[in-house]
MILO-618017 format. One record per residue (C-alpha): residue in one letter; x, y, z. Coordinates in steps of 0.05 Angstrom, whole numbers, padded with zeros to 5 digits, always signed. Layout:
aXYZ...
//
This chain:
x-00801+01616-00438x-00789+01579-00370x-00866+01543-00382x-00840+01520-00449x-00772+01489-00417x-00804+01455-00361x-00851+01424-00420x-00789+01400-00456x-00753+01371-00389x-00817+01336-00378x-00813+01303-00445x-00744+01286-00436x-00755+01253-00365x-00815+01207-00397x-00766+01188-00460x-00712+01160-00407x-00764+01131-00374x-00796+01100-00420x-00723+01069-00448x-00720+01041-00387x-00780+01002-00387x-00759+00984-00455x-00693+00957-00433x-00729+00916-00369x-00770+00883-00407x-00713+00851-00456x-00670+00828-00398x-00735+00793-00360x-00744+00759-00443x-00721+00681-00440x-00697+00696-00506x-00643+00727-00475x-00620+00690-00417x-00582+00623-00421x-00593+00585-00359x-00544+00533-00329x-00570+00485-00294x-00524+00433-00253x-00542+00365-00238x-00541+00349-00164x-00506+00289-00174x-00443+00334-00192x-00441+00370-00135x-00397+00337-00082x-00420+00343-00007x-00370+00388+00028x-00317+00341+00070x-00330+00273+00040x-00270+00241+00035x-00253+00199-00029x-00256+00130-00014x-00188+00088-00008x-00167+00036-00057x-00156-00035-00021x-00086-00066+00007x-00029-00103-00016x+00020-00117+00041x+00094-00147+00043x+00102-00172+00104x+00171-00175+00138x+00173-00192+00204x+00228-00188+00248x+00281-00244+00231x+00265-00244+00161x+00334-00230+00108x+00339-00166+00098x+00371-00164+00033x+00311-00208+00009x+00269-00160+00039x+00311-00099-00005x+00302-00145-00072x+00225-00156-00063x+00209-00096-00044x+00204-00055-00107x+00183-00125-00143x+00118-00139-00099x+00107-00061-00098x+00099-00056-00172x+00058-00119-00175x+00009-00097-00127x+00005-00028-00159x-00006-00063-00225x-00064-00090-00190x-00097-00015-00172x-00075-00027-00093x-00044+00012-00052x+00025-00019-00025x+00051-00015+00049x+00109-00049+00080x+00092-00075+00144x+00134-00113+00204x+00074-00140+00238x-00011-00157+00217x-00050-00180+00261x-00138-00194+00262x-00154-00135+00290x-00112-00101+00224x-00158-00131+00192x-00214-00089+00223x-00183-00020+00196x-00171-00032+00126x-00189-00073+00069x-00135-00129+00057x-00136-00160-00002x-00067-00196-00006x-00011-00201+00038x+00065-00230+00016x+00096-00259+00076x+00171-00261+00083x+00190-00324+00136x+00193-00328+00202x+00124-00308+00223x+00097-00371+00267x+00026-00345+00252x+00015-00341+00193x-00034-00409+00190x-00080-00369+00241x-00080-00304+00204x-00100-00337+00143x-00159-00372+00165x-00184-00310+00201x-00183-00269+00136x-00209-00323+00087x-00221-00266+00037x-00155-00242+00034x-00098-00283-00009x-00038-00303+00025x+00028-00310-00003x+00076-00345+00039x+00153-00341+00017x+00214-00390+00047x+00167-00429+00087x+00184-00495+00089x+00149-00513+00151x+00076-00497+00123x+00020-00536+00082x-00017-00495+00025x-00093-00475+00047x-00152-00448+00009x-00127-00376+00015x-00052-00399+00025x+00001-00408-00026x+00066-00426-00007x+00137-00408-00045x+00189-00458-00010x+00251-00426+00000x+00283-00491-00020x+00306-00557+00009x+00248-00602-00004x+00288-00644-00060x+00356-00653-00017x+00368-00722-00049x+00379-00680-00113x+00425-00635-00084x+00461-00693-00055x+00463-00720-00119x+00489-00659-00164x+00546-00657-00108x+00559-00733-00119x+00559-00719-00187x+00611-00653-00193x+00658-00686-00133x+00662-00753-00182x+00681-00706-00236x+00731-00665-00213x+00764-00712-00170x+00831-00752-00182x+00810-00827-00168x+00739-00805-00143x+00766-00797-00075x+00703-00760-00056x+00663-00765+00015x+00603-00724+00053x+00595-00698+00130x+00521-00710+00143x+00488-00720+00213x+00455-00771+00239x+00375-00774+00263x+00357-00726+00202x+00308-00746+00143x+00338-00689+00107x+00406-00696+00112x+00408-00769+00101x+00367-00757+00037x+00427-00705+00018x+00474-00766+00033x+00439-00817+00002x+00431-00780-00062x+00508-00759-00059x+00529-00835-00059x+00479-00842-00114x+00521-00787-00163x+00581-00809-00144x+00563-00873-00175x+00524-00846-00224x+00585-00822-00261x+00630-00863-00238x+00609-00937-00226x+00652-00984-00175x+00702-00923-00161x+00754-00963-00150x+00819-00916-00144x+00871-00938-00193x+00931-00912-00155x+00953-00921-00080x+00922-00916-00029x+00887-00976-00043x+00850-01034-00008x+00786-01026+00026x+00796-00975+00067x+00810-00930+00009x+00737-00948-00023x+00693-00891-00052x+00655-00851-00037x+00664-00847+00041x+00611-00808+00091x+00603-00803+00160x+00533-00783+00194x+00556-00733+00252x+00519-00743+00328x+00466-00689+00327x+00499-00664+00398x+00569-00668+00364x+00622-00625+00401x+00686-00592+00369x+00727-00645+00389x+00678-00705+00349x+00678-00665+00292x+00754-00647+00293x+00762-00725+00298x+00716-00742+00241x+00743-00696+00191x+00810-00717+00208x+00782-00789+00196x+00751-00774+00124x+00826-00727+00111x+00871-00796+00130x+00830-00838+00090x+00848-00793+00028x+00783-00750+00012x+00801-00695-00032x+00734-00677-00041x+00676-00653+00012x+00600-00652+00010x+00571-00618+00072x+00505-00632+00069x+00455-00563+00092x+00450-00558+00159x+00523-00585+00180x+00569-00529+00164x+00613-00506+00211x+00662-00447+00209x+00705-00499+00252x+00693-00544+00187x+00702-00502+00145x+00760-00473+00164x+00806-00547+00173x+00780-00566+00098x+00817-00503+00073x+00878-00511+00115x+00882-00585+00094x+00868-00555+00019x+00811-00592+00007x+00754-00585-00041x+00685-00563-00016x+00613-00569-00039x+00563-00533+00002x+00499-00498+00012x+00507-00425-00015x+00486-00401+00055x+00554-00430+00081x+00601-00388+00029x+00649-00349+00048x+00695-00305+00017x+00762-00332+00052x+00737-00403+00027x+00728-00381-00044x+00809-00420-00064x+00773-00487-00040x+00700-00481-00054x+00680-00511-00118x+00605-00495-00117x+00547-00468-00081x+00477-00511-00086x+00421-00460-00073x+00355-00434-00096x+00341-00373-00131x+00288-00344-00085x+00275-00283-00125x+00271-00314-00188x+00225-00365-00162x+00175-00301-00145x+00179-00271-00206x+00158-00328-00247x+00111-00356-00189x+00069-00292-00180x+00026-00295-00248x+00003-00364-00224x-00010-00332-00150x-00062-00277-00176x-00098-00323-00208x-00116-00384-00173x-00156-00380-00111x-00097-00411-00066x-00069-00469-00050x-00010-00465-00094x+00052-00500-00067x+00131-00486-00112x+00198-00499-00098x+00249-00458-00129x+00298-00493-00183x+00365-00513-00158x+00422-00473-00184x+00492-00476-00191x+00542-00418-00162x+00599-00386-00127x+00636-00431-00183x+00705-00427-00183x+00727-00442-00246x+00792-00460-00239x+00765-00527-00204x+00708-00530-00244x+00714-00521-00308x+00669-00493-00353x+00658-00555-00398x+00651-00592-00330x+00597-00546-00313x+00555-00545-00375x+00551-00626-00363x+00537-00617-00286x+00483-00572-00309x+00454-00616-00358x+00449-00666-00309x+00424-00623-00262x+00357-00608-00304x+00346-00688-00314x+00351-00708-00247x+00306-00643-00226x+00264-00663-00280x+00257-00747-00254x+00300-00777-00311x+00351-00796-00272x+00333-00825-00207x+00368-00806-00137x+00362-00874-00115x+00375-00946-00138x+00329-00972-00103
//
C-alpha cells in the first residue's frame, strides 16, 4: 500500500513539473511579449535646463515720466509677448548686459545720454528710442520724437485760436530770444494771427500804432523776475487779452499775473495747471502714447532707422472760451497746416 502511494506522489510531482516547463516555455514565446522600445532621442538628460526664449526690454531710466512709464508698460509688454519674448522692465543696460542674455529689442524711455553707444555696440539688437528729440535715427535705431520738431505749427494753431476768440484780435506771445525753436513758435504765431485775420486792425479804442496786432516780445534768455514782471506788464498795458507762451517760457510767476490780470492763455500742455484752468483756453501737446501704438507695427518691421513725430493735438479746452464750433474749425485747420497746405510762413 505505501509502495503504491509513493508511485502515485511520484506521478503527481512529474505532472507539476512538467506544467511548469509547459508554462516557461510560453512566457520565453515572442508571441507573447510586446516589447516597448523608446527612442533615445525622447529621453531628456537629467538636469538640462530648457533653453530661454530671447529679450524684449523697456527701458526707463532714472528721470524718465513715470506715468508714461505706467501707460507703456502693459502696452510694450504685450507687444513683446506677441512676439514669443520674454519681457523685463529694466532702469539701466549696459554692454556687458549684453553678455548675459540674448537682447533682441530694447524700448527706451528718455533721458538716457547713451543710448547712441549702446546701440552701435549691439548692432543685432533693435532699438526703439521714445521722446528723444536730441537723437538722429541709425541702422538699428528708430526714434519716436516726443514732440516739438514742428513748433512753427504750434505757433501757428495758437495764432490761429487767439485771432478767433479774441475781441479786436488783441492777441500777443512771450517767446525768448537766442532760440531757433521758440522763434519758430513766434514766427508761426504771427503767421495765424494773420492767417485768419488779415491787417488786424482793432476797430474800437485803443487805437493808433501802439495798439497794432499781434504784439510779441522775445524774453533775455538770463531774464530775472523783475524783466519778466516788466514785460508782461508791457504786453497787459498795451491791451493783450490773449497770451501765447511759446514751450520752454512758462513760468509759474507768468502764469500766475496772466490769471490775476484775467487774461487768456495758450500753452504747452506740460505748463497746465489746475488753478489756471478759468483762463487757459488750450493745451498744444503730443499724444505720446498714441504715437506708440500706431508707430510700433512700422518698428517690427523695418530694420531701423525710422524717425516720427507725434500729431499735434488739441486739449485742456475750456469750452466756455472756446467754443465747440470754434474748435472743430481750429482743428480743421490744424490737420492742413500739419499736413503743408497751409504754410507757417509768408515768406
Amino acid at each position: 500500500m505505501k509502495k503504491n502511494r509513493a508511485i502515485i506522489w511520484l506521478l503527481v510531482i512529474l505532472l507539476v513539473l512538467t506544467g511548469c516547463g509547459a508554462r516557461t516555455e510560453n512566457a520565453d514565446s515572442p508571441e507573447d511579449e510586446t516589447i516597448t522600445v523608446v527612442p533615445e532621442t525622447e529621453i531628456a538628460p537629467i538636469g538640462t535646463p530648457t533653453p530661454l526664449a530671447p529679450v524684449g526690454v523697456l527701458l526707463t531710466p532714472p528721470g524718465s515720466d513715470q506715468g508714461l512709464v505706467d501707460e507703456l508698460n502693459p502696452i510694450i509688454g504685450g507687444y513683446i509677448r506677441d512676439l514669443g519674448l520674454r519681457f523685463q522692465v529694466l532702469s539701466n543696460l549696459t554692454p556687458d548686459n549684453f553678455q548675459q542674455d540674448d537682447y533682441q529689442i530694447v524700448v527706451v524711455l528718455a533721458p538716457f545720454p547713451e543710448l547712441q553707444t549702446l546701440a552701435e555696440f549691439a548692432p543685432d539688437t533693435k532699438f526703439l528710442a521714445v521722446g528723444f528729440n536730441d537723437l538722429v535715427p541709425g541702422a538699428n535705431l528708430s526714434i519716436l520724437r516726443s514732440g516739438g520738431g514742428d513748433f512753427d505749427v504750434q505757433g501757428f494753431i495758437a495764432g490761429y485760436i487767439a485771432a478767433l476768440i479774441t475781441d479786436d484780435w488783441r492777441v500777443g506771445a512771450l517767446s525768448v530770444q537766442e532760440n531757433p525753436d521758440a522763434l519758430a513758435a513766434r514766427d508761426g504765431f504771427r503767421t495765424g494771427v494773420k492767417y485768419y485775420c488779415g491787417l488786424c486792425n482793432p476797430k474800437y479804442s485803443p487805437t493808433g500804432i501802439n495798439y497794432l496786432y499781434p504784439k510779441y516780445i522775445d524774453l533775455p534768455v538770463d531774464a530775472t523776475d523783475l524783466d519778466i514782471s516788466a514785460n508782461v506788464d508791457f504786453l497787459v498795458d498795451r491791451a493783450v487779452n490773449t497770451f501765447y507762451i511759446v514751450p520752454g517760457v512758462g513760468t509759474p510767476l507768468i502764469y500766475n499775473m496772466l490769471v490775476a490780470y484775467g487774461k487768456n492763455i495758450i500753452g504747452p500742455g506740460s505748463d497746465y495747471q489746475e488753478e489756471y484752468k478759468d483762463n487757459w483756453v488750450v493745451s498744444l501737446e503730443y499724444n505720446l502714447l498714441a504715437a506708440v501704438e500706431e508707430f510700433w507695427p512700422l518698428f517690427i518691421e523695418a530694420d531701423g532707422g525710422l524717425e516720427h513725430i507725434p500729431p499735434l493735438l488739441l486739449t485742456d479746452i475750456n469750452y466756455d472760451l472756446l467754443s465747440e464750433g470754434k474748435l472743430i474749425l481750429a482743428e480743421k485747420i490744424l490737420e492742413e497746416v500739419s499736413s503743408g497746405y497751409i504754410k507757417t510762413s509768408y515768406e
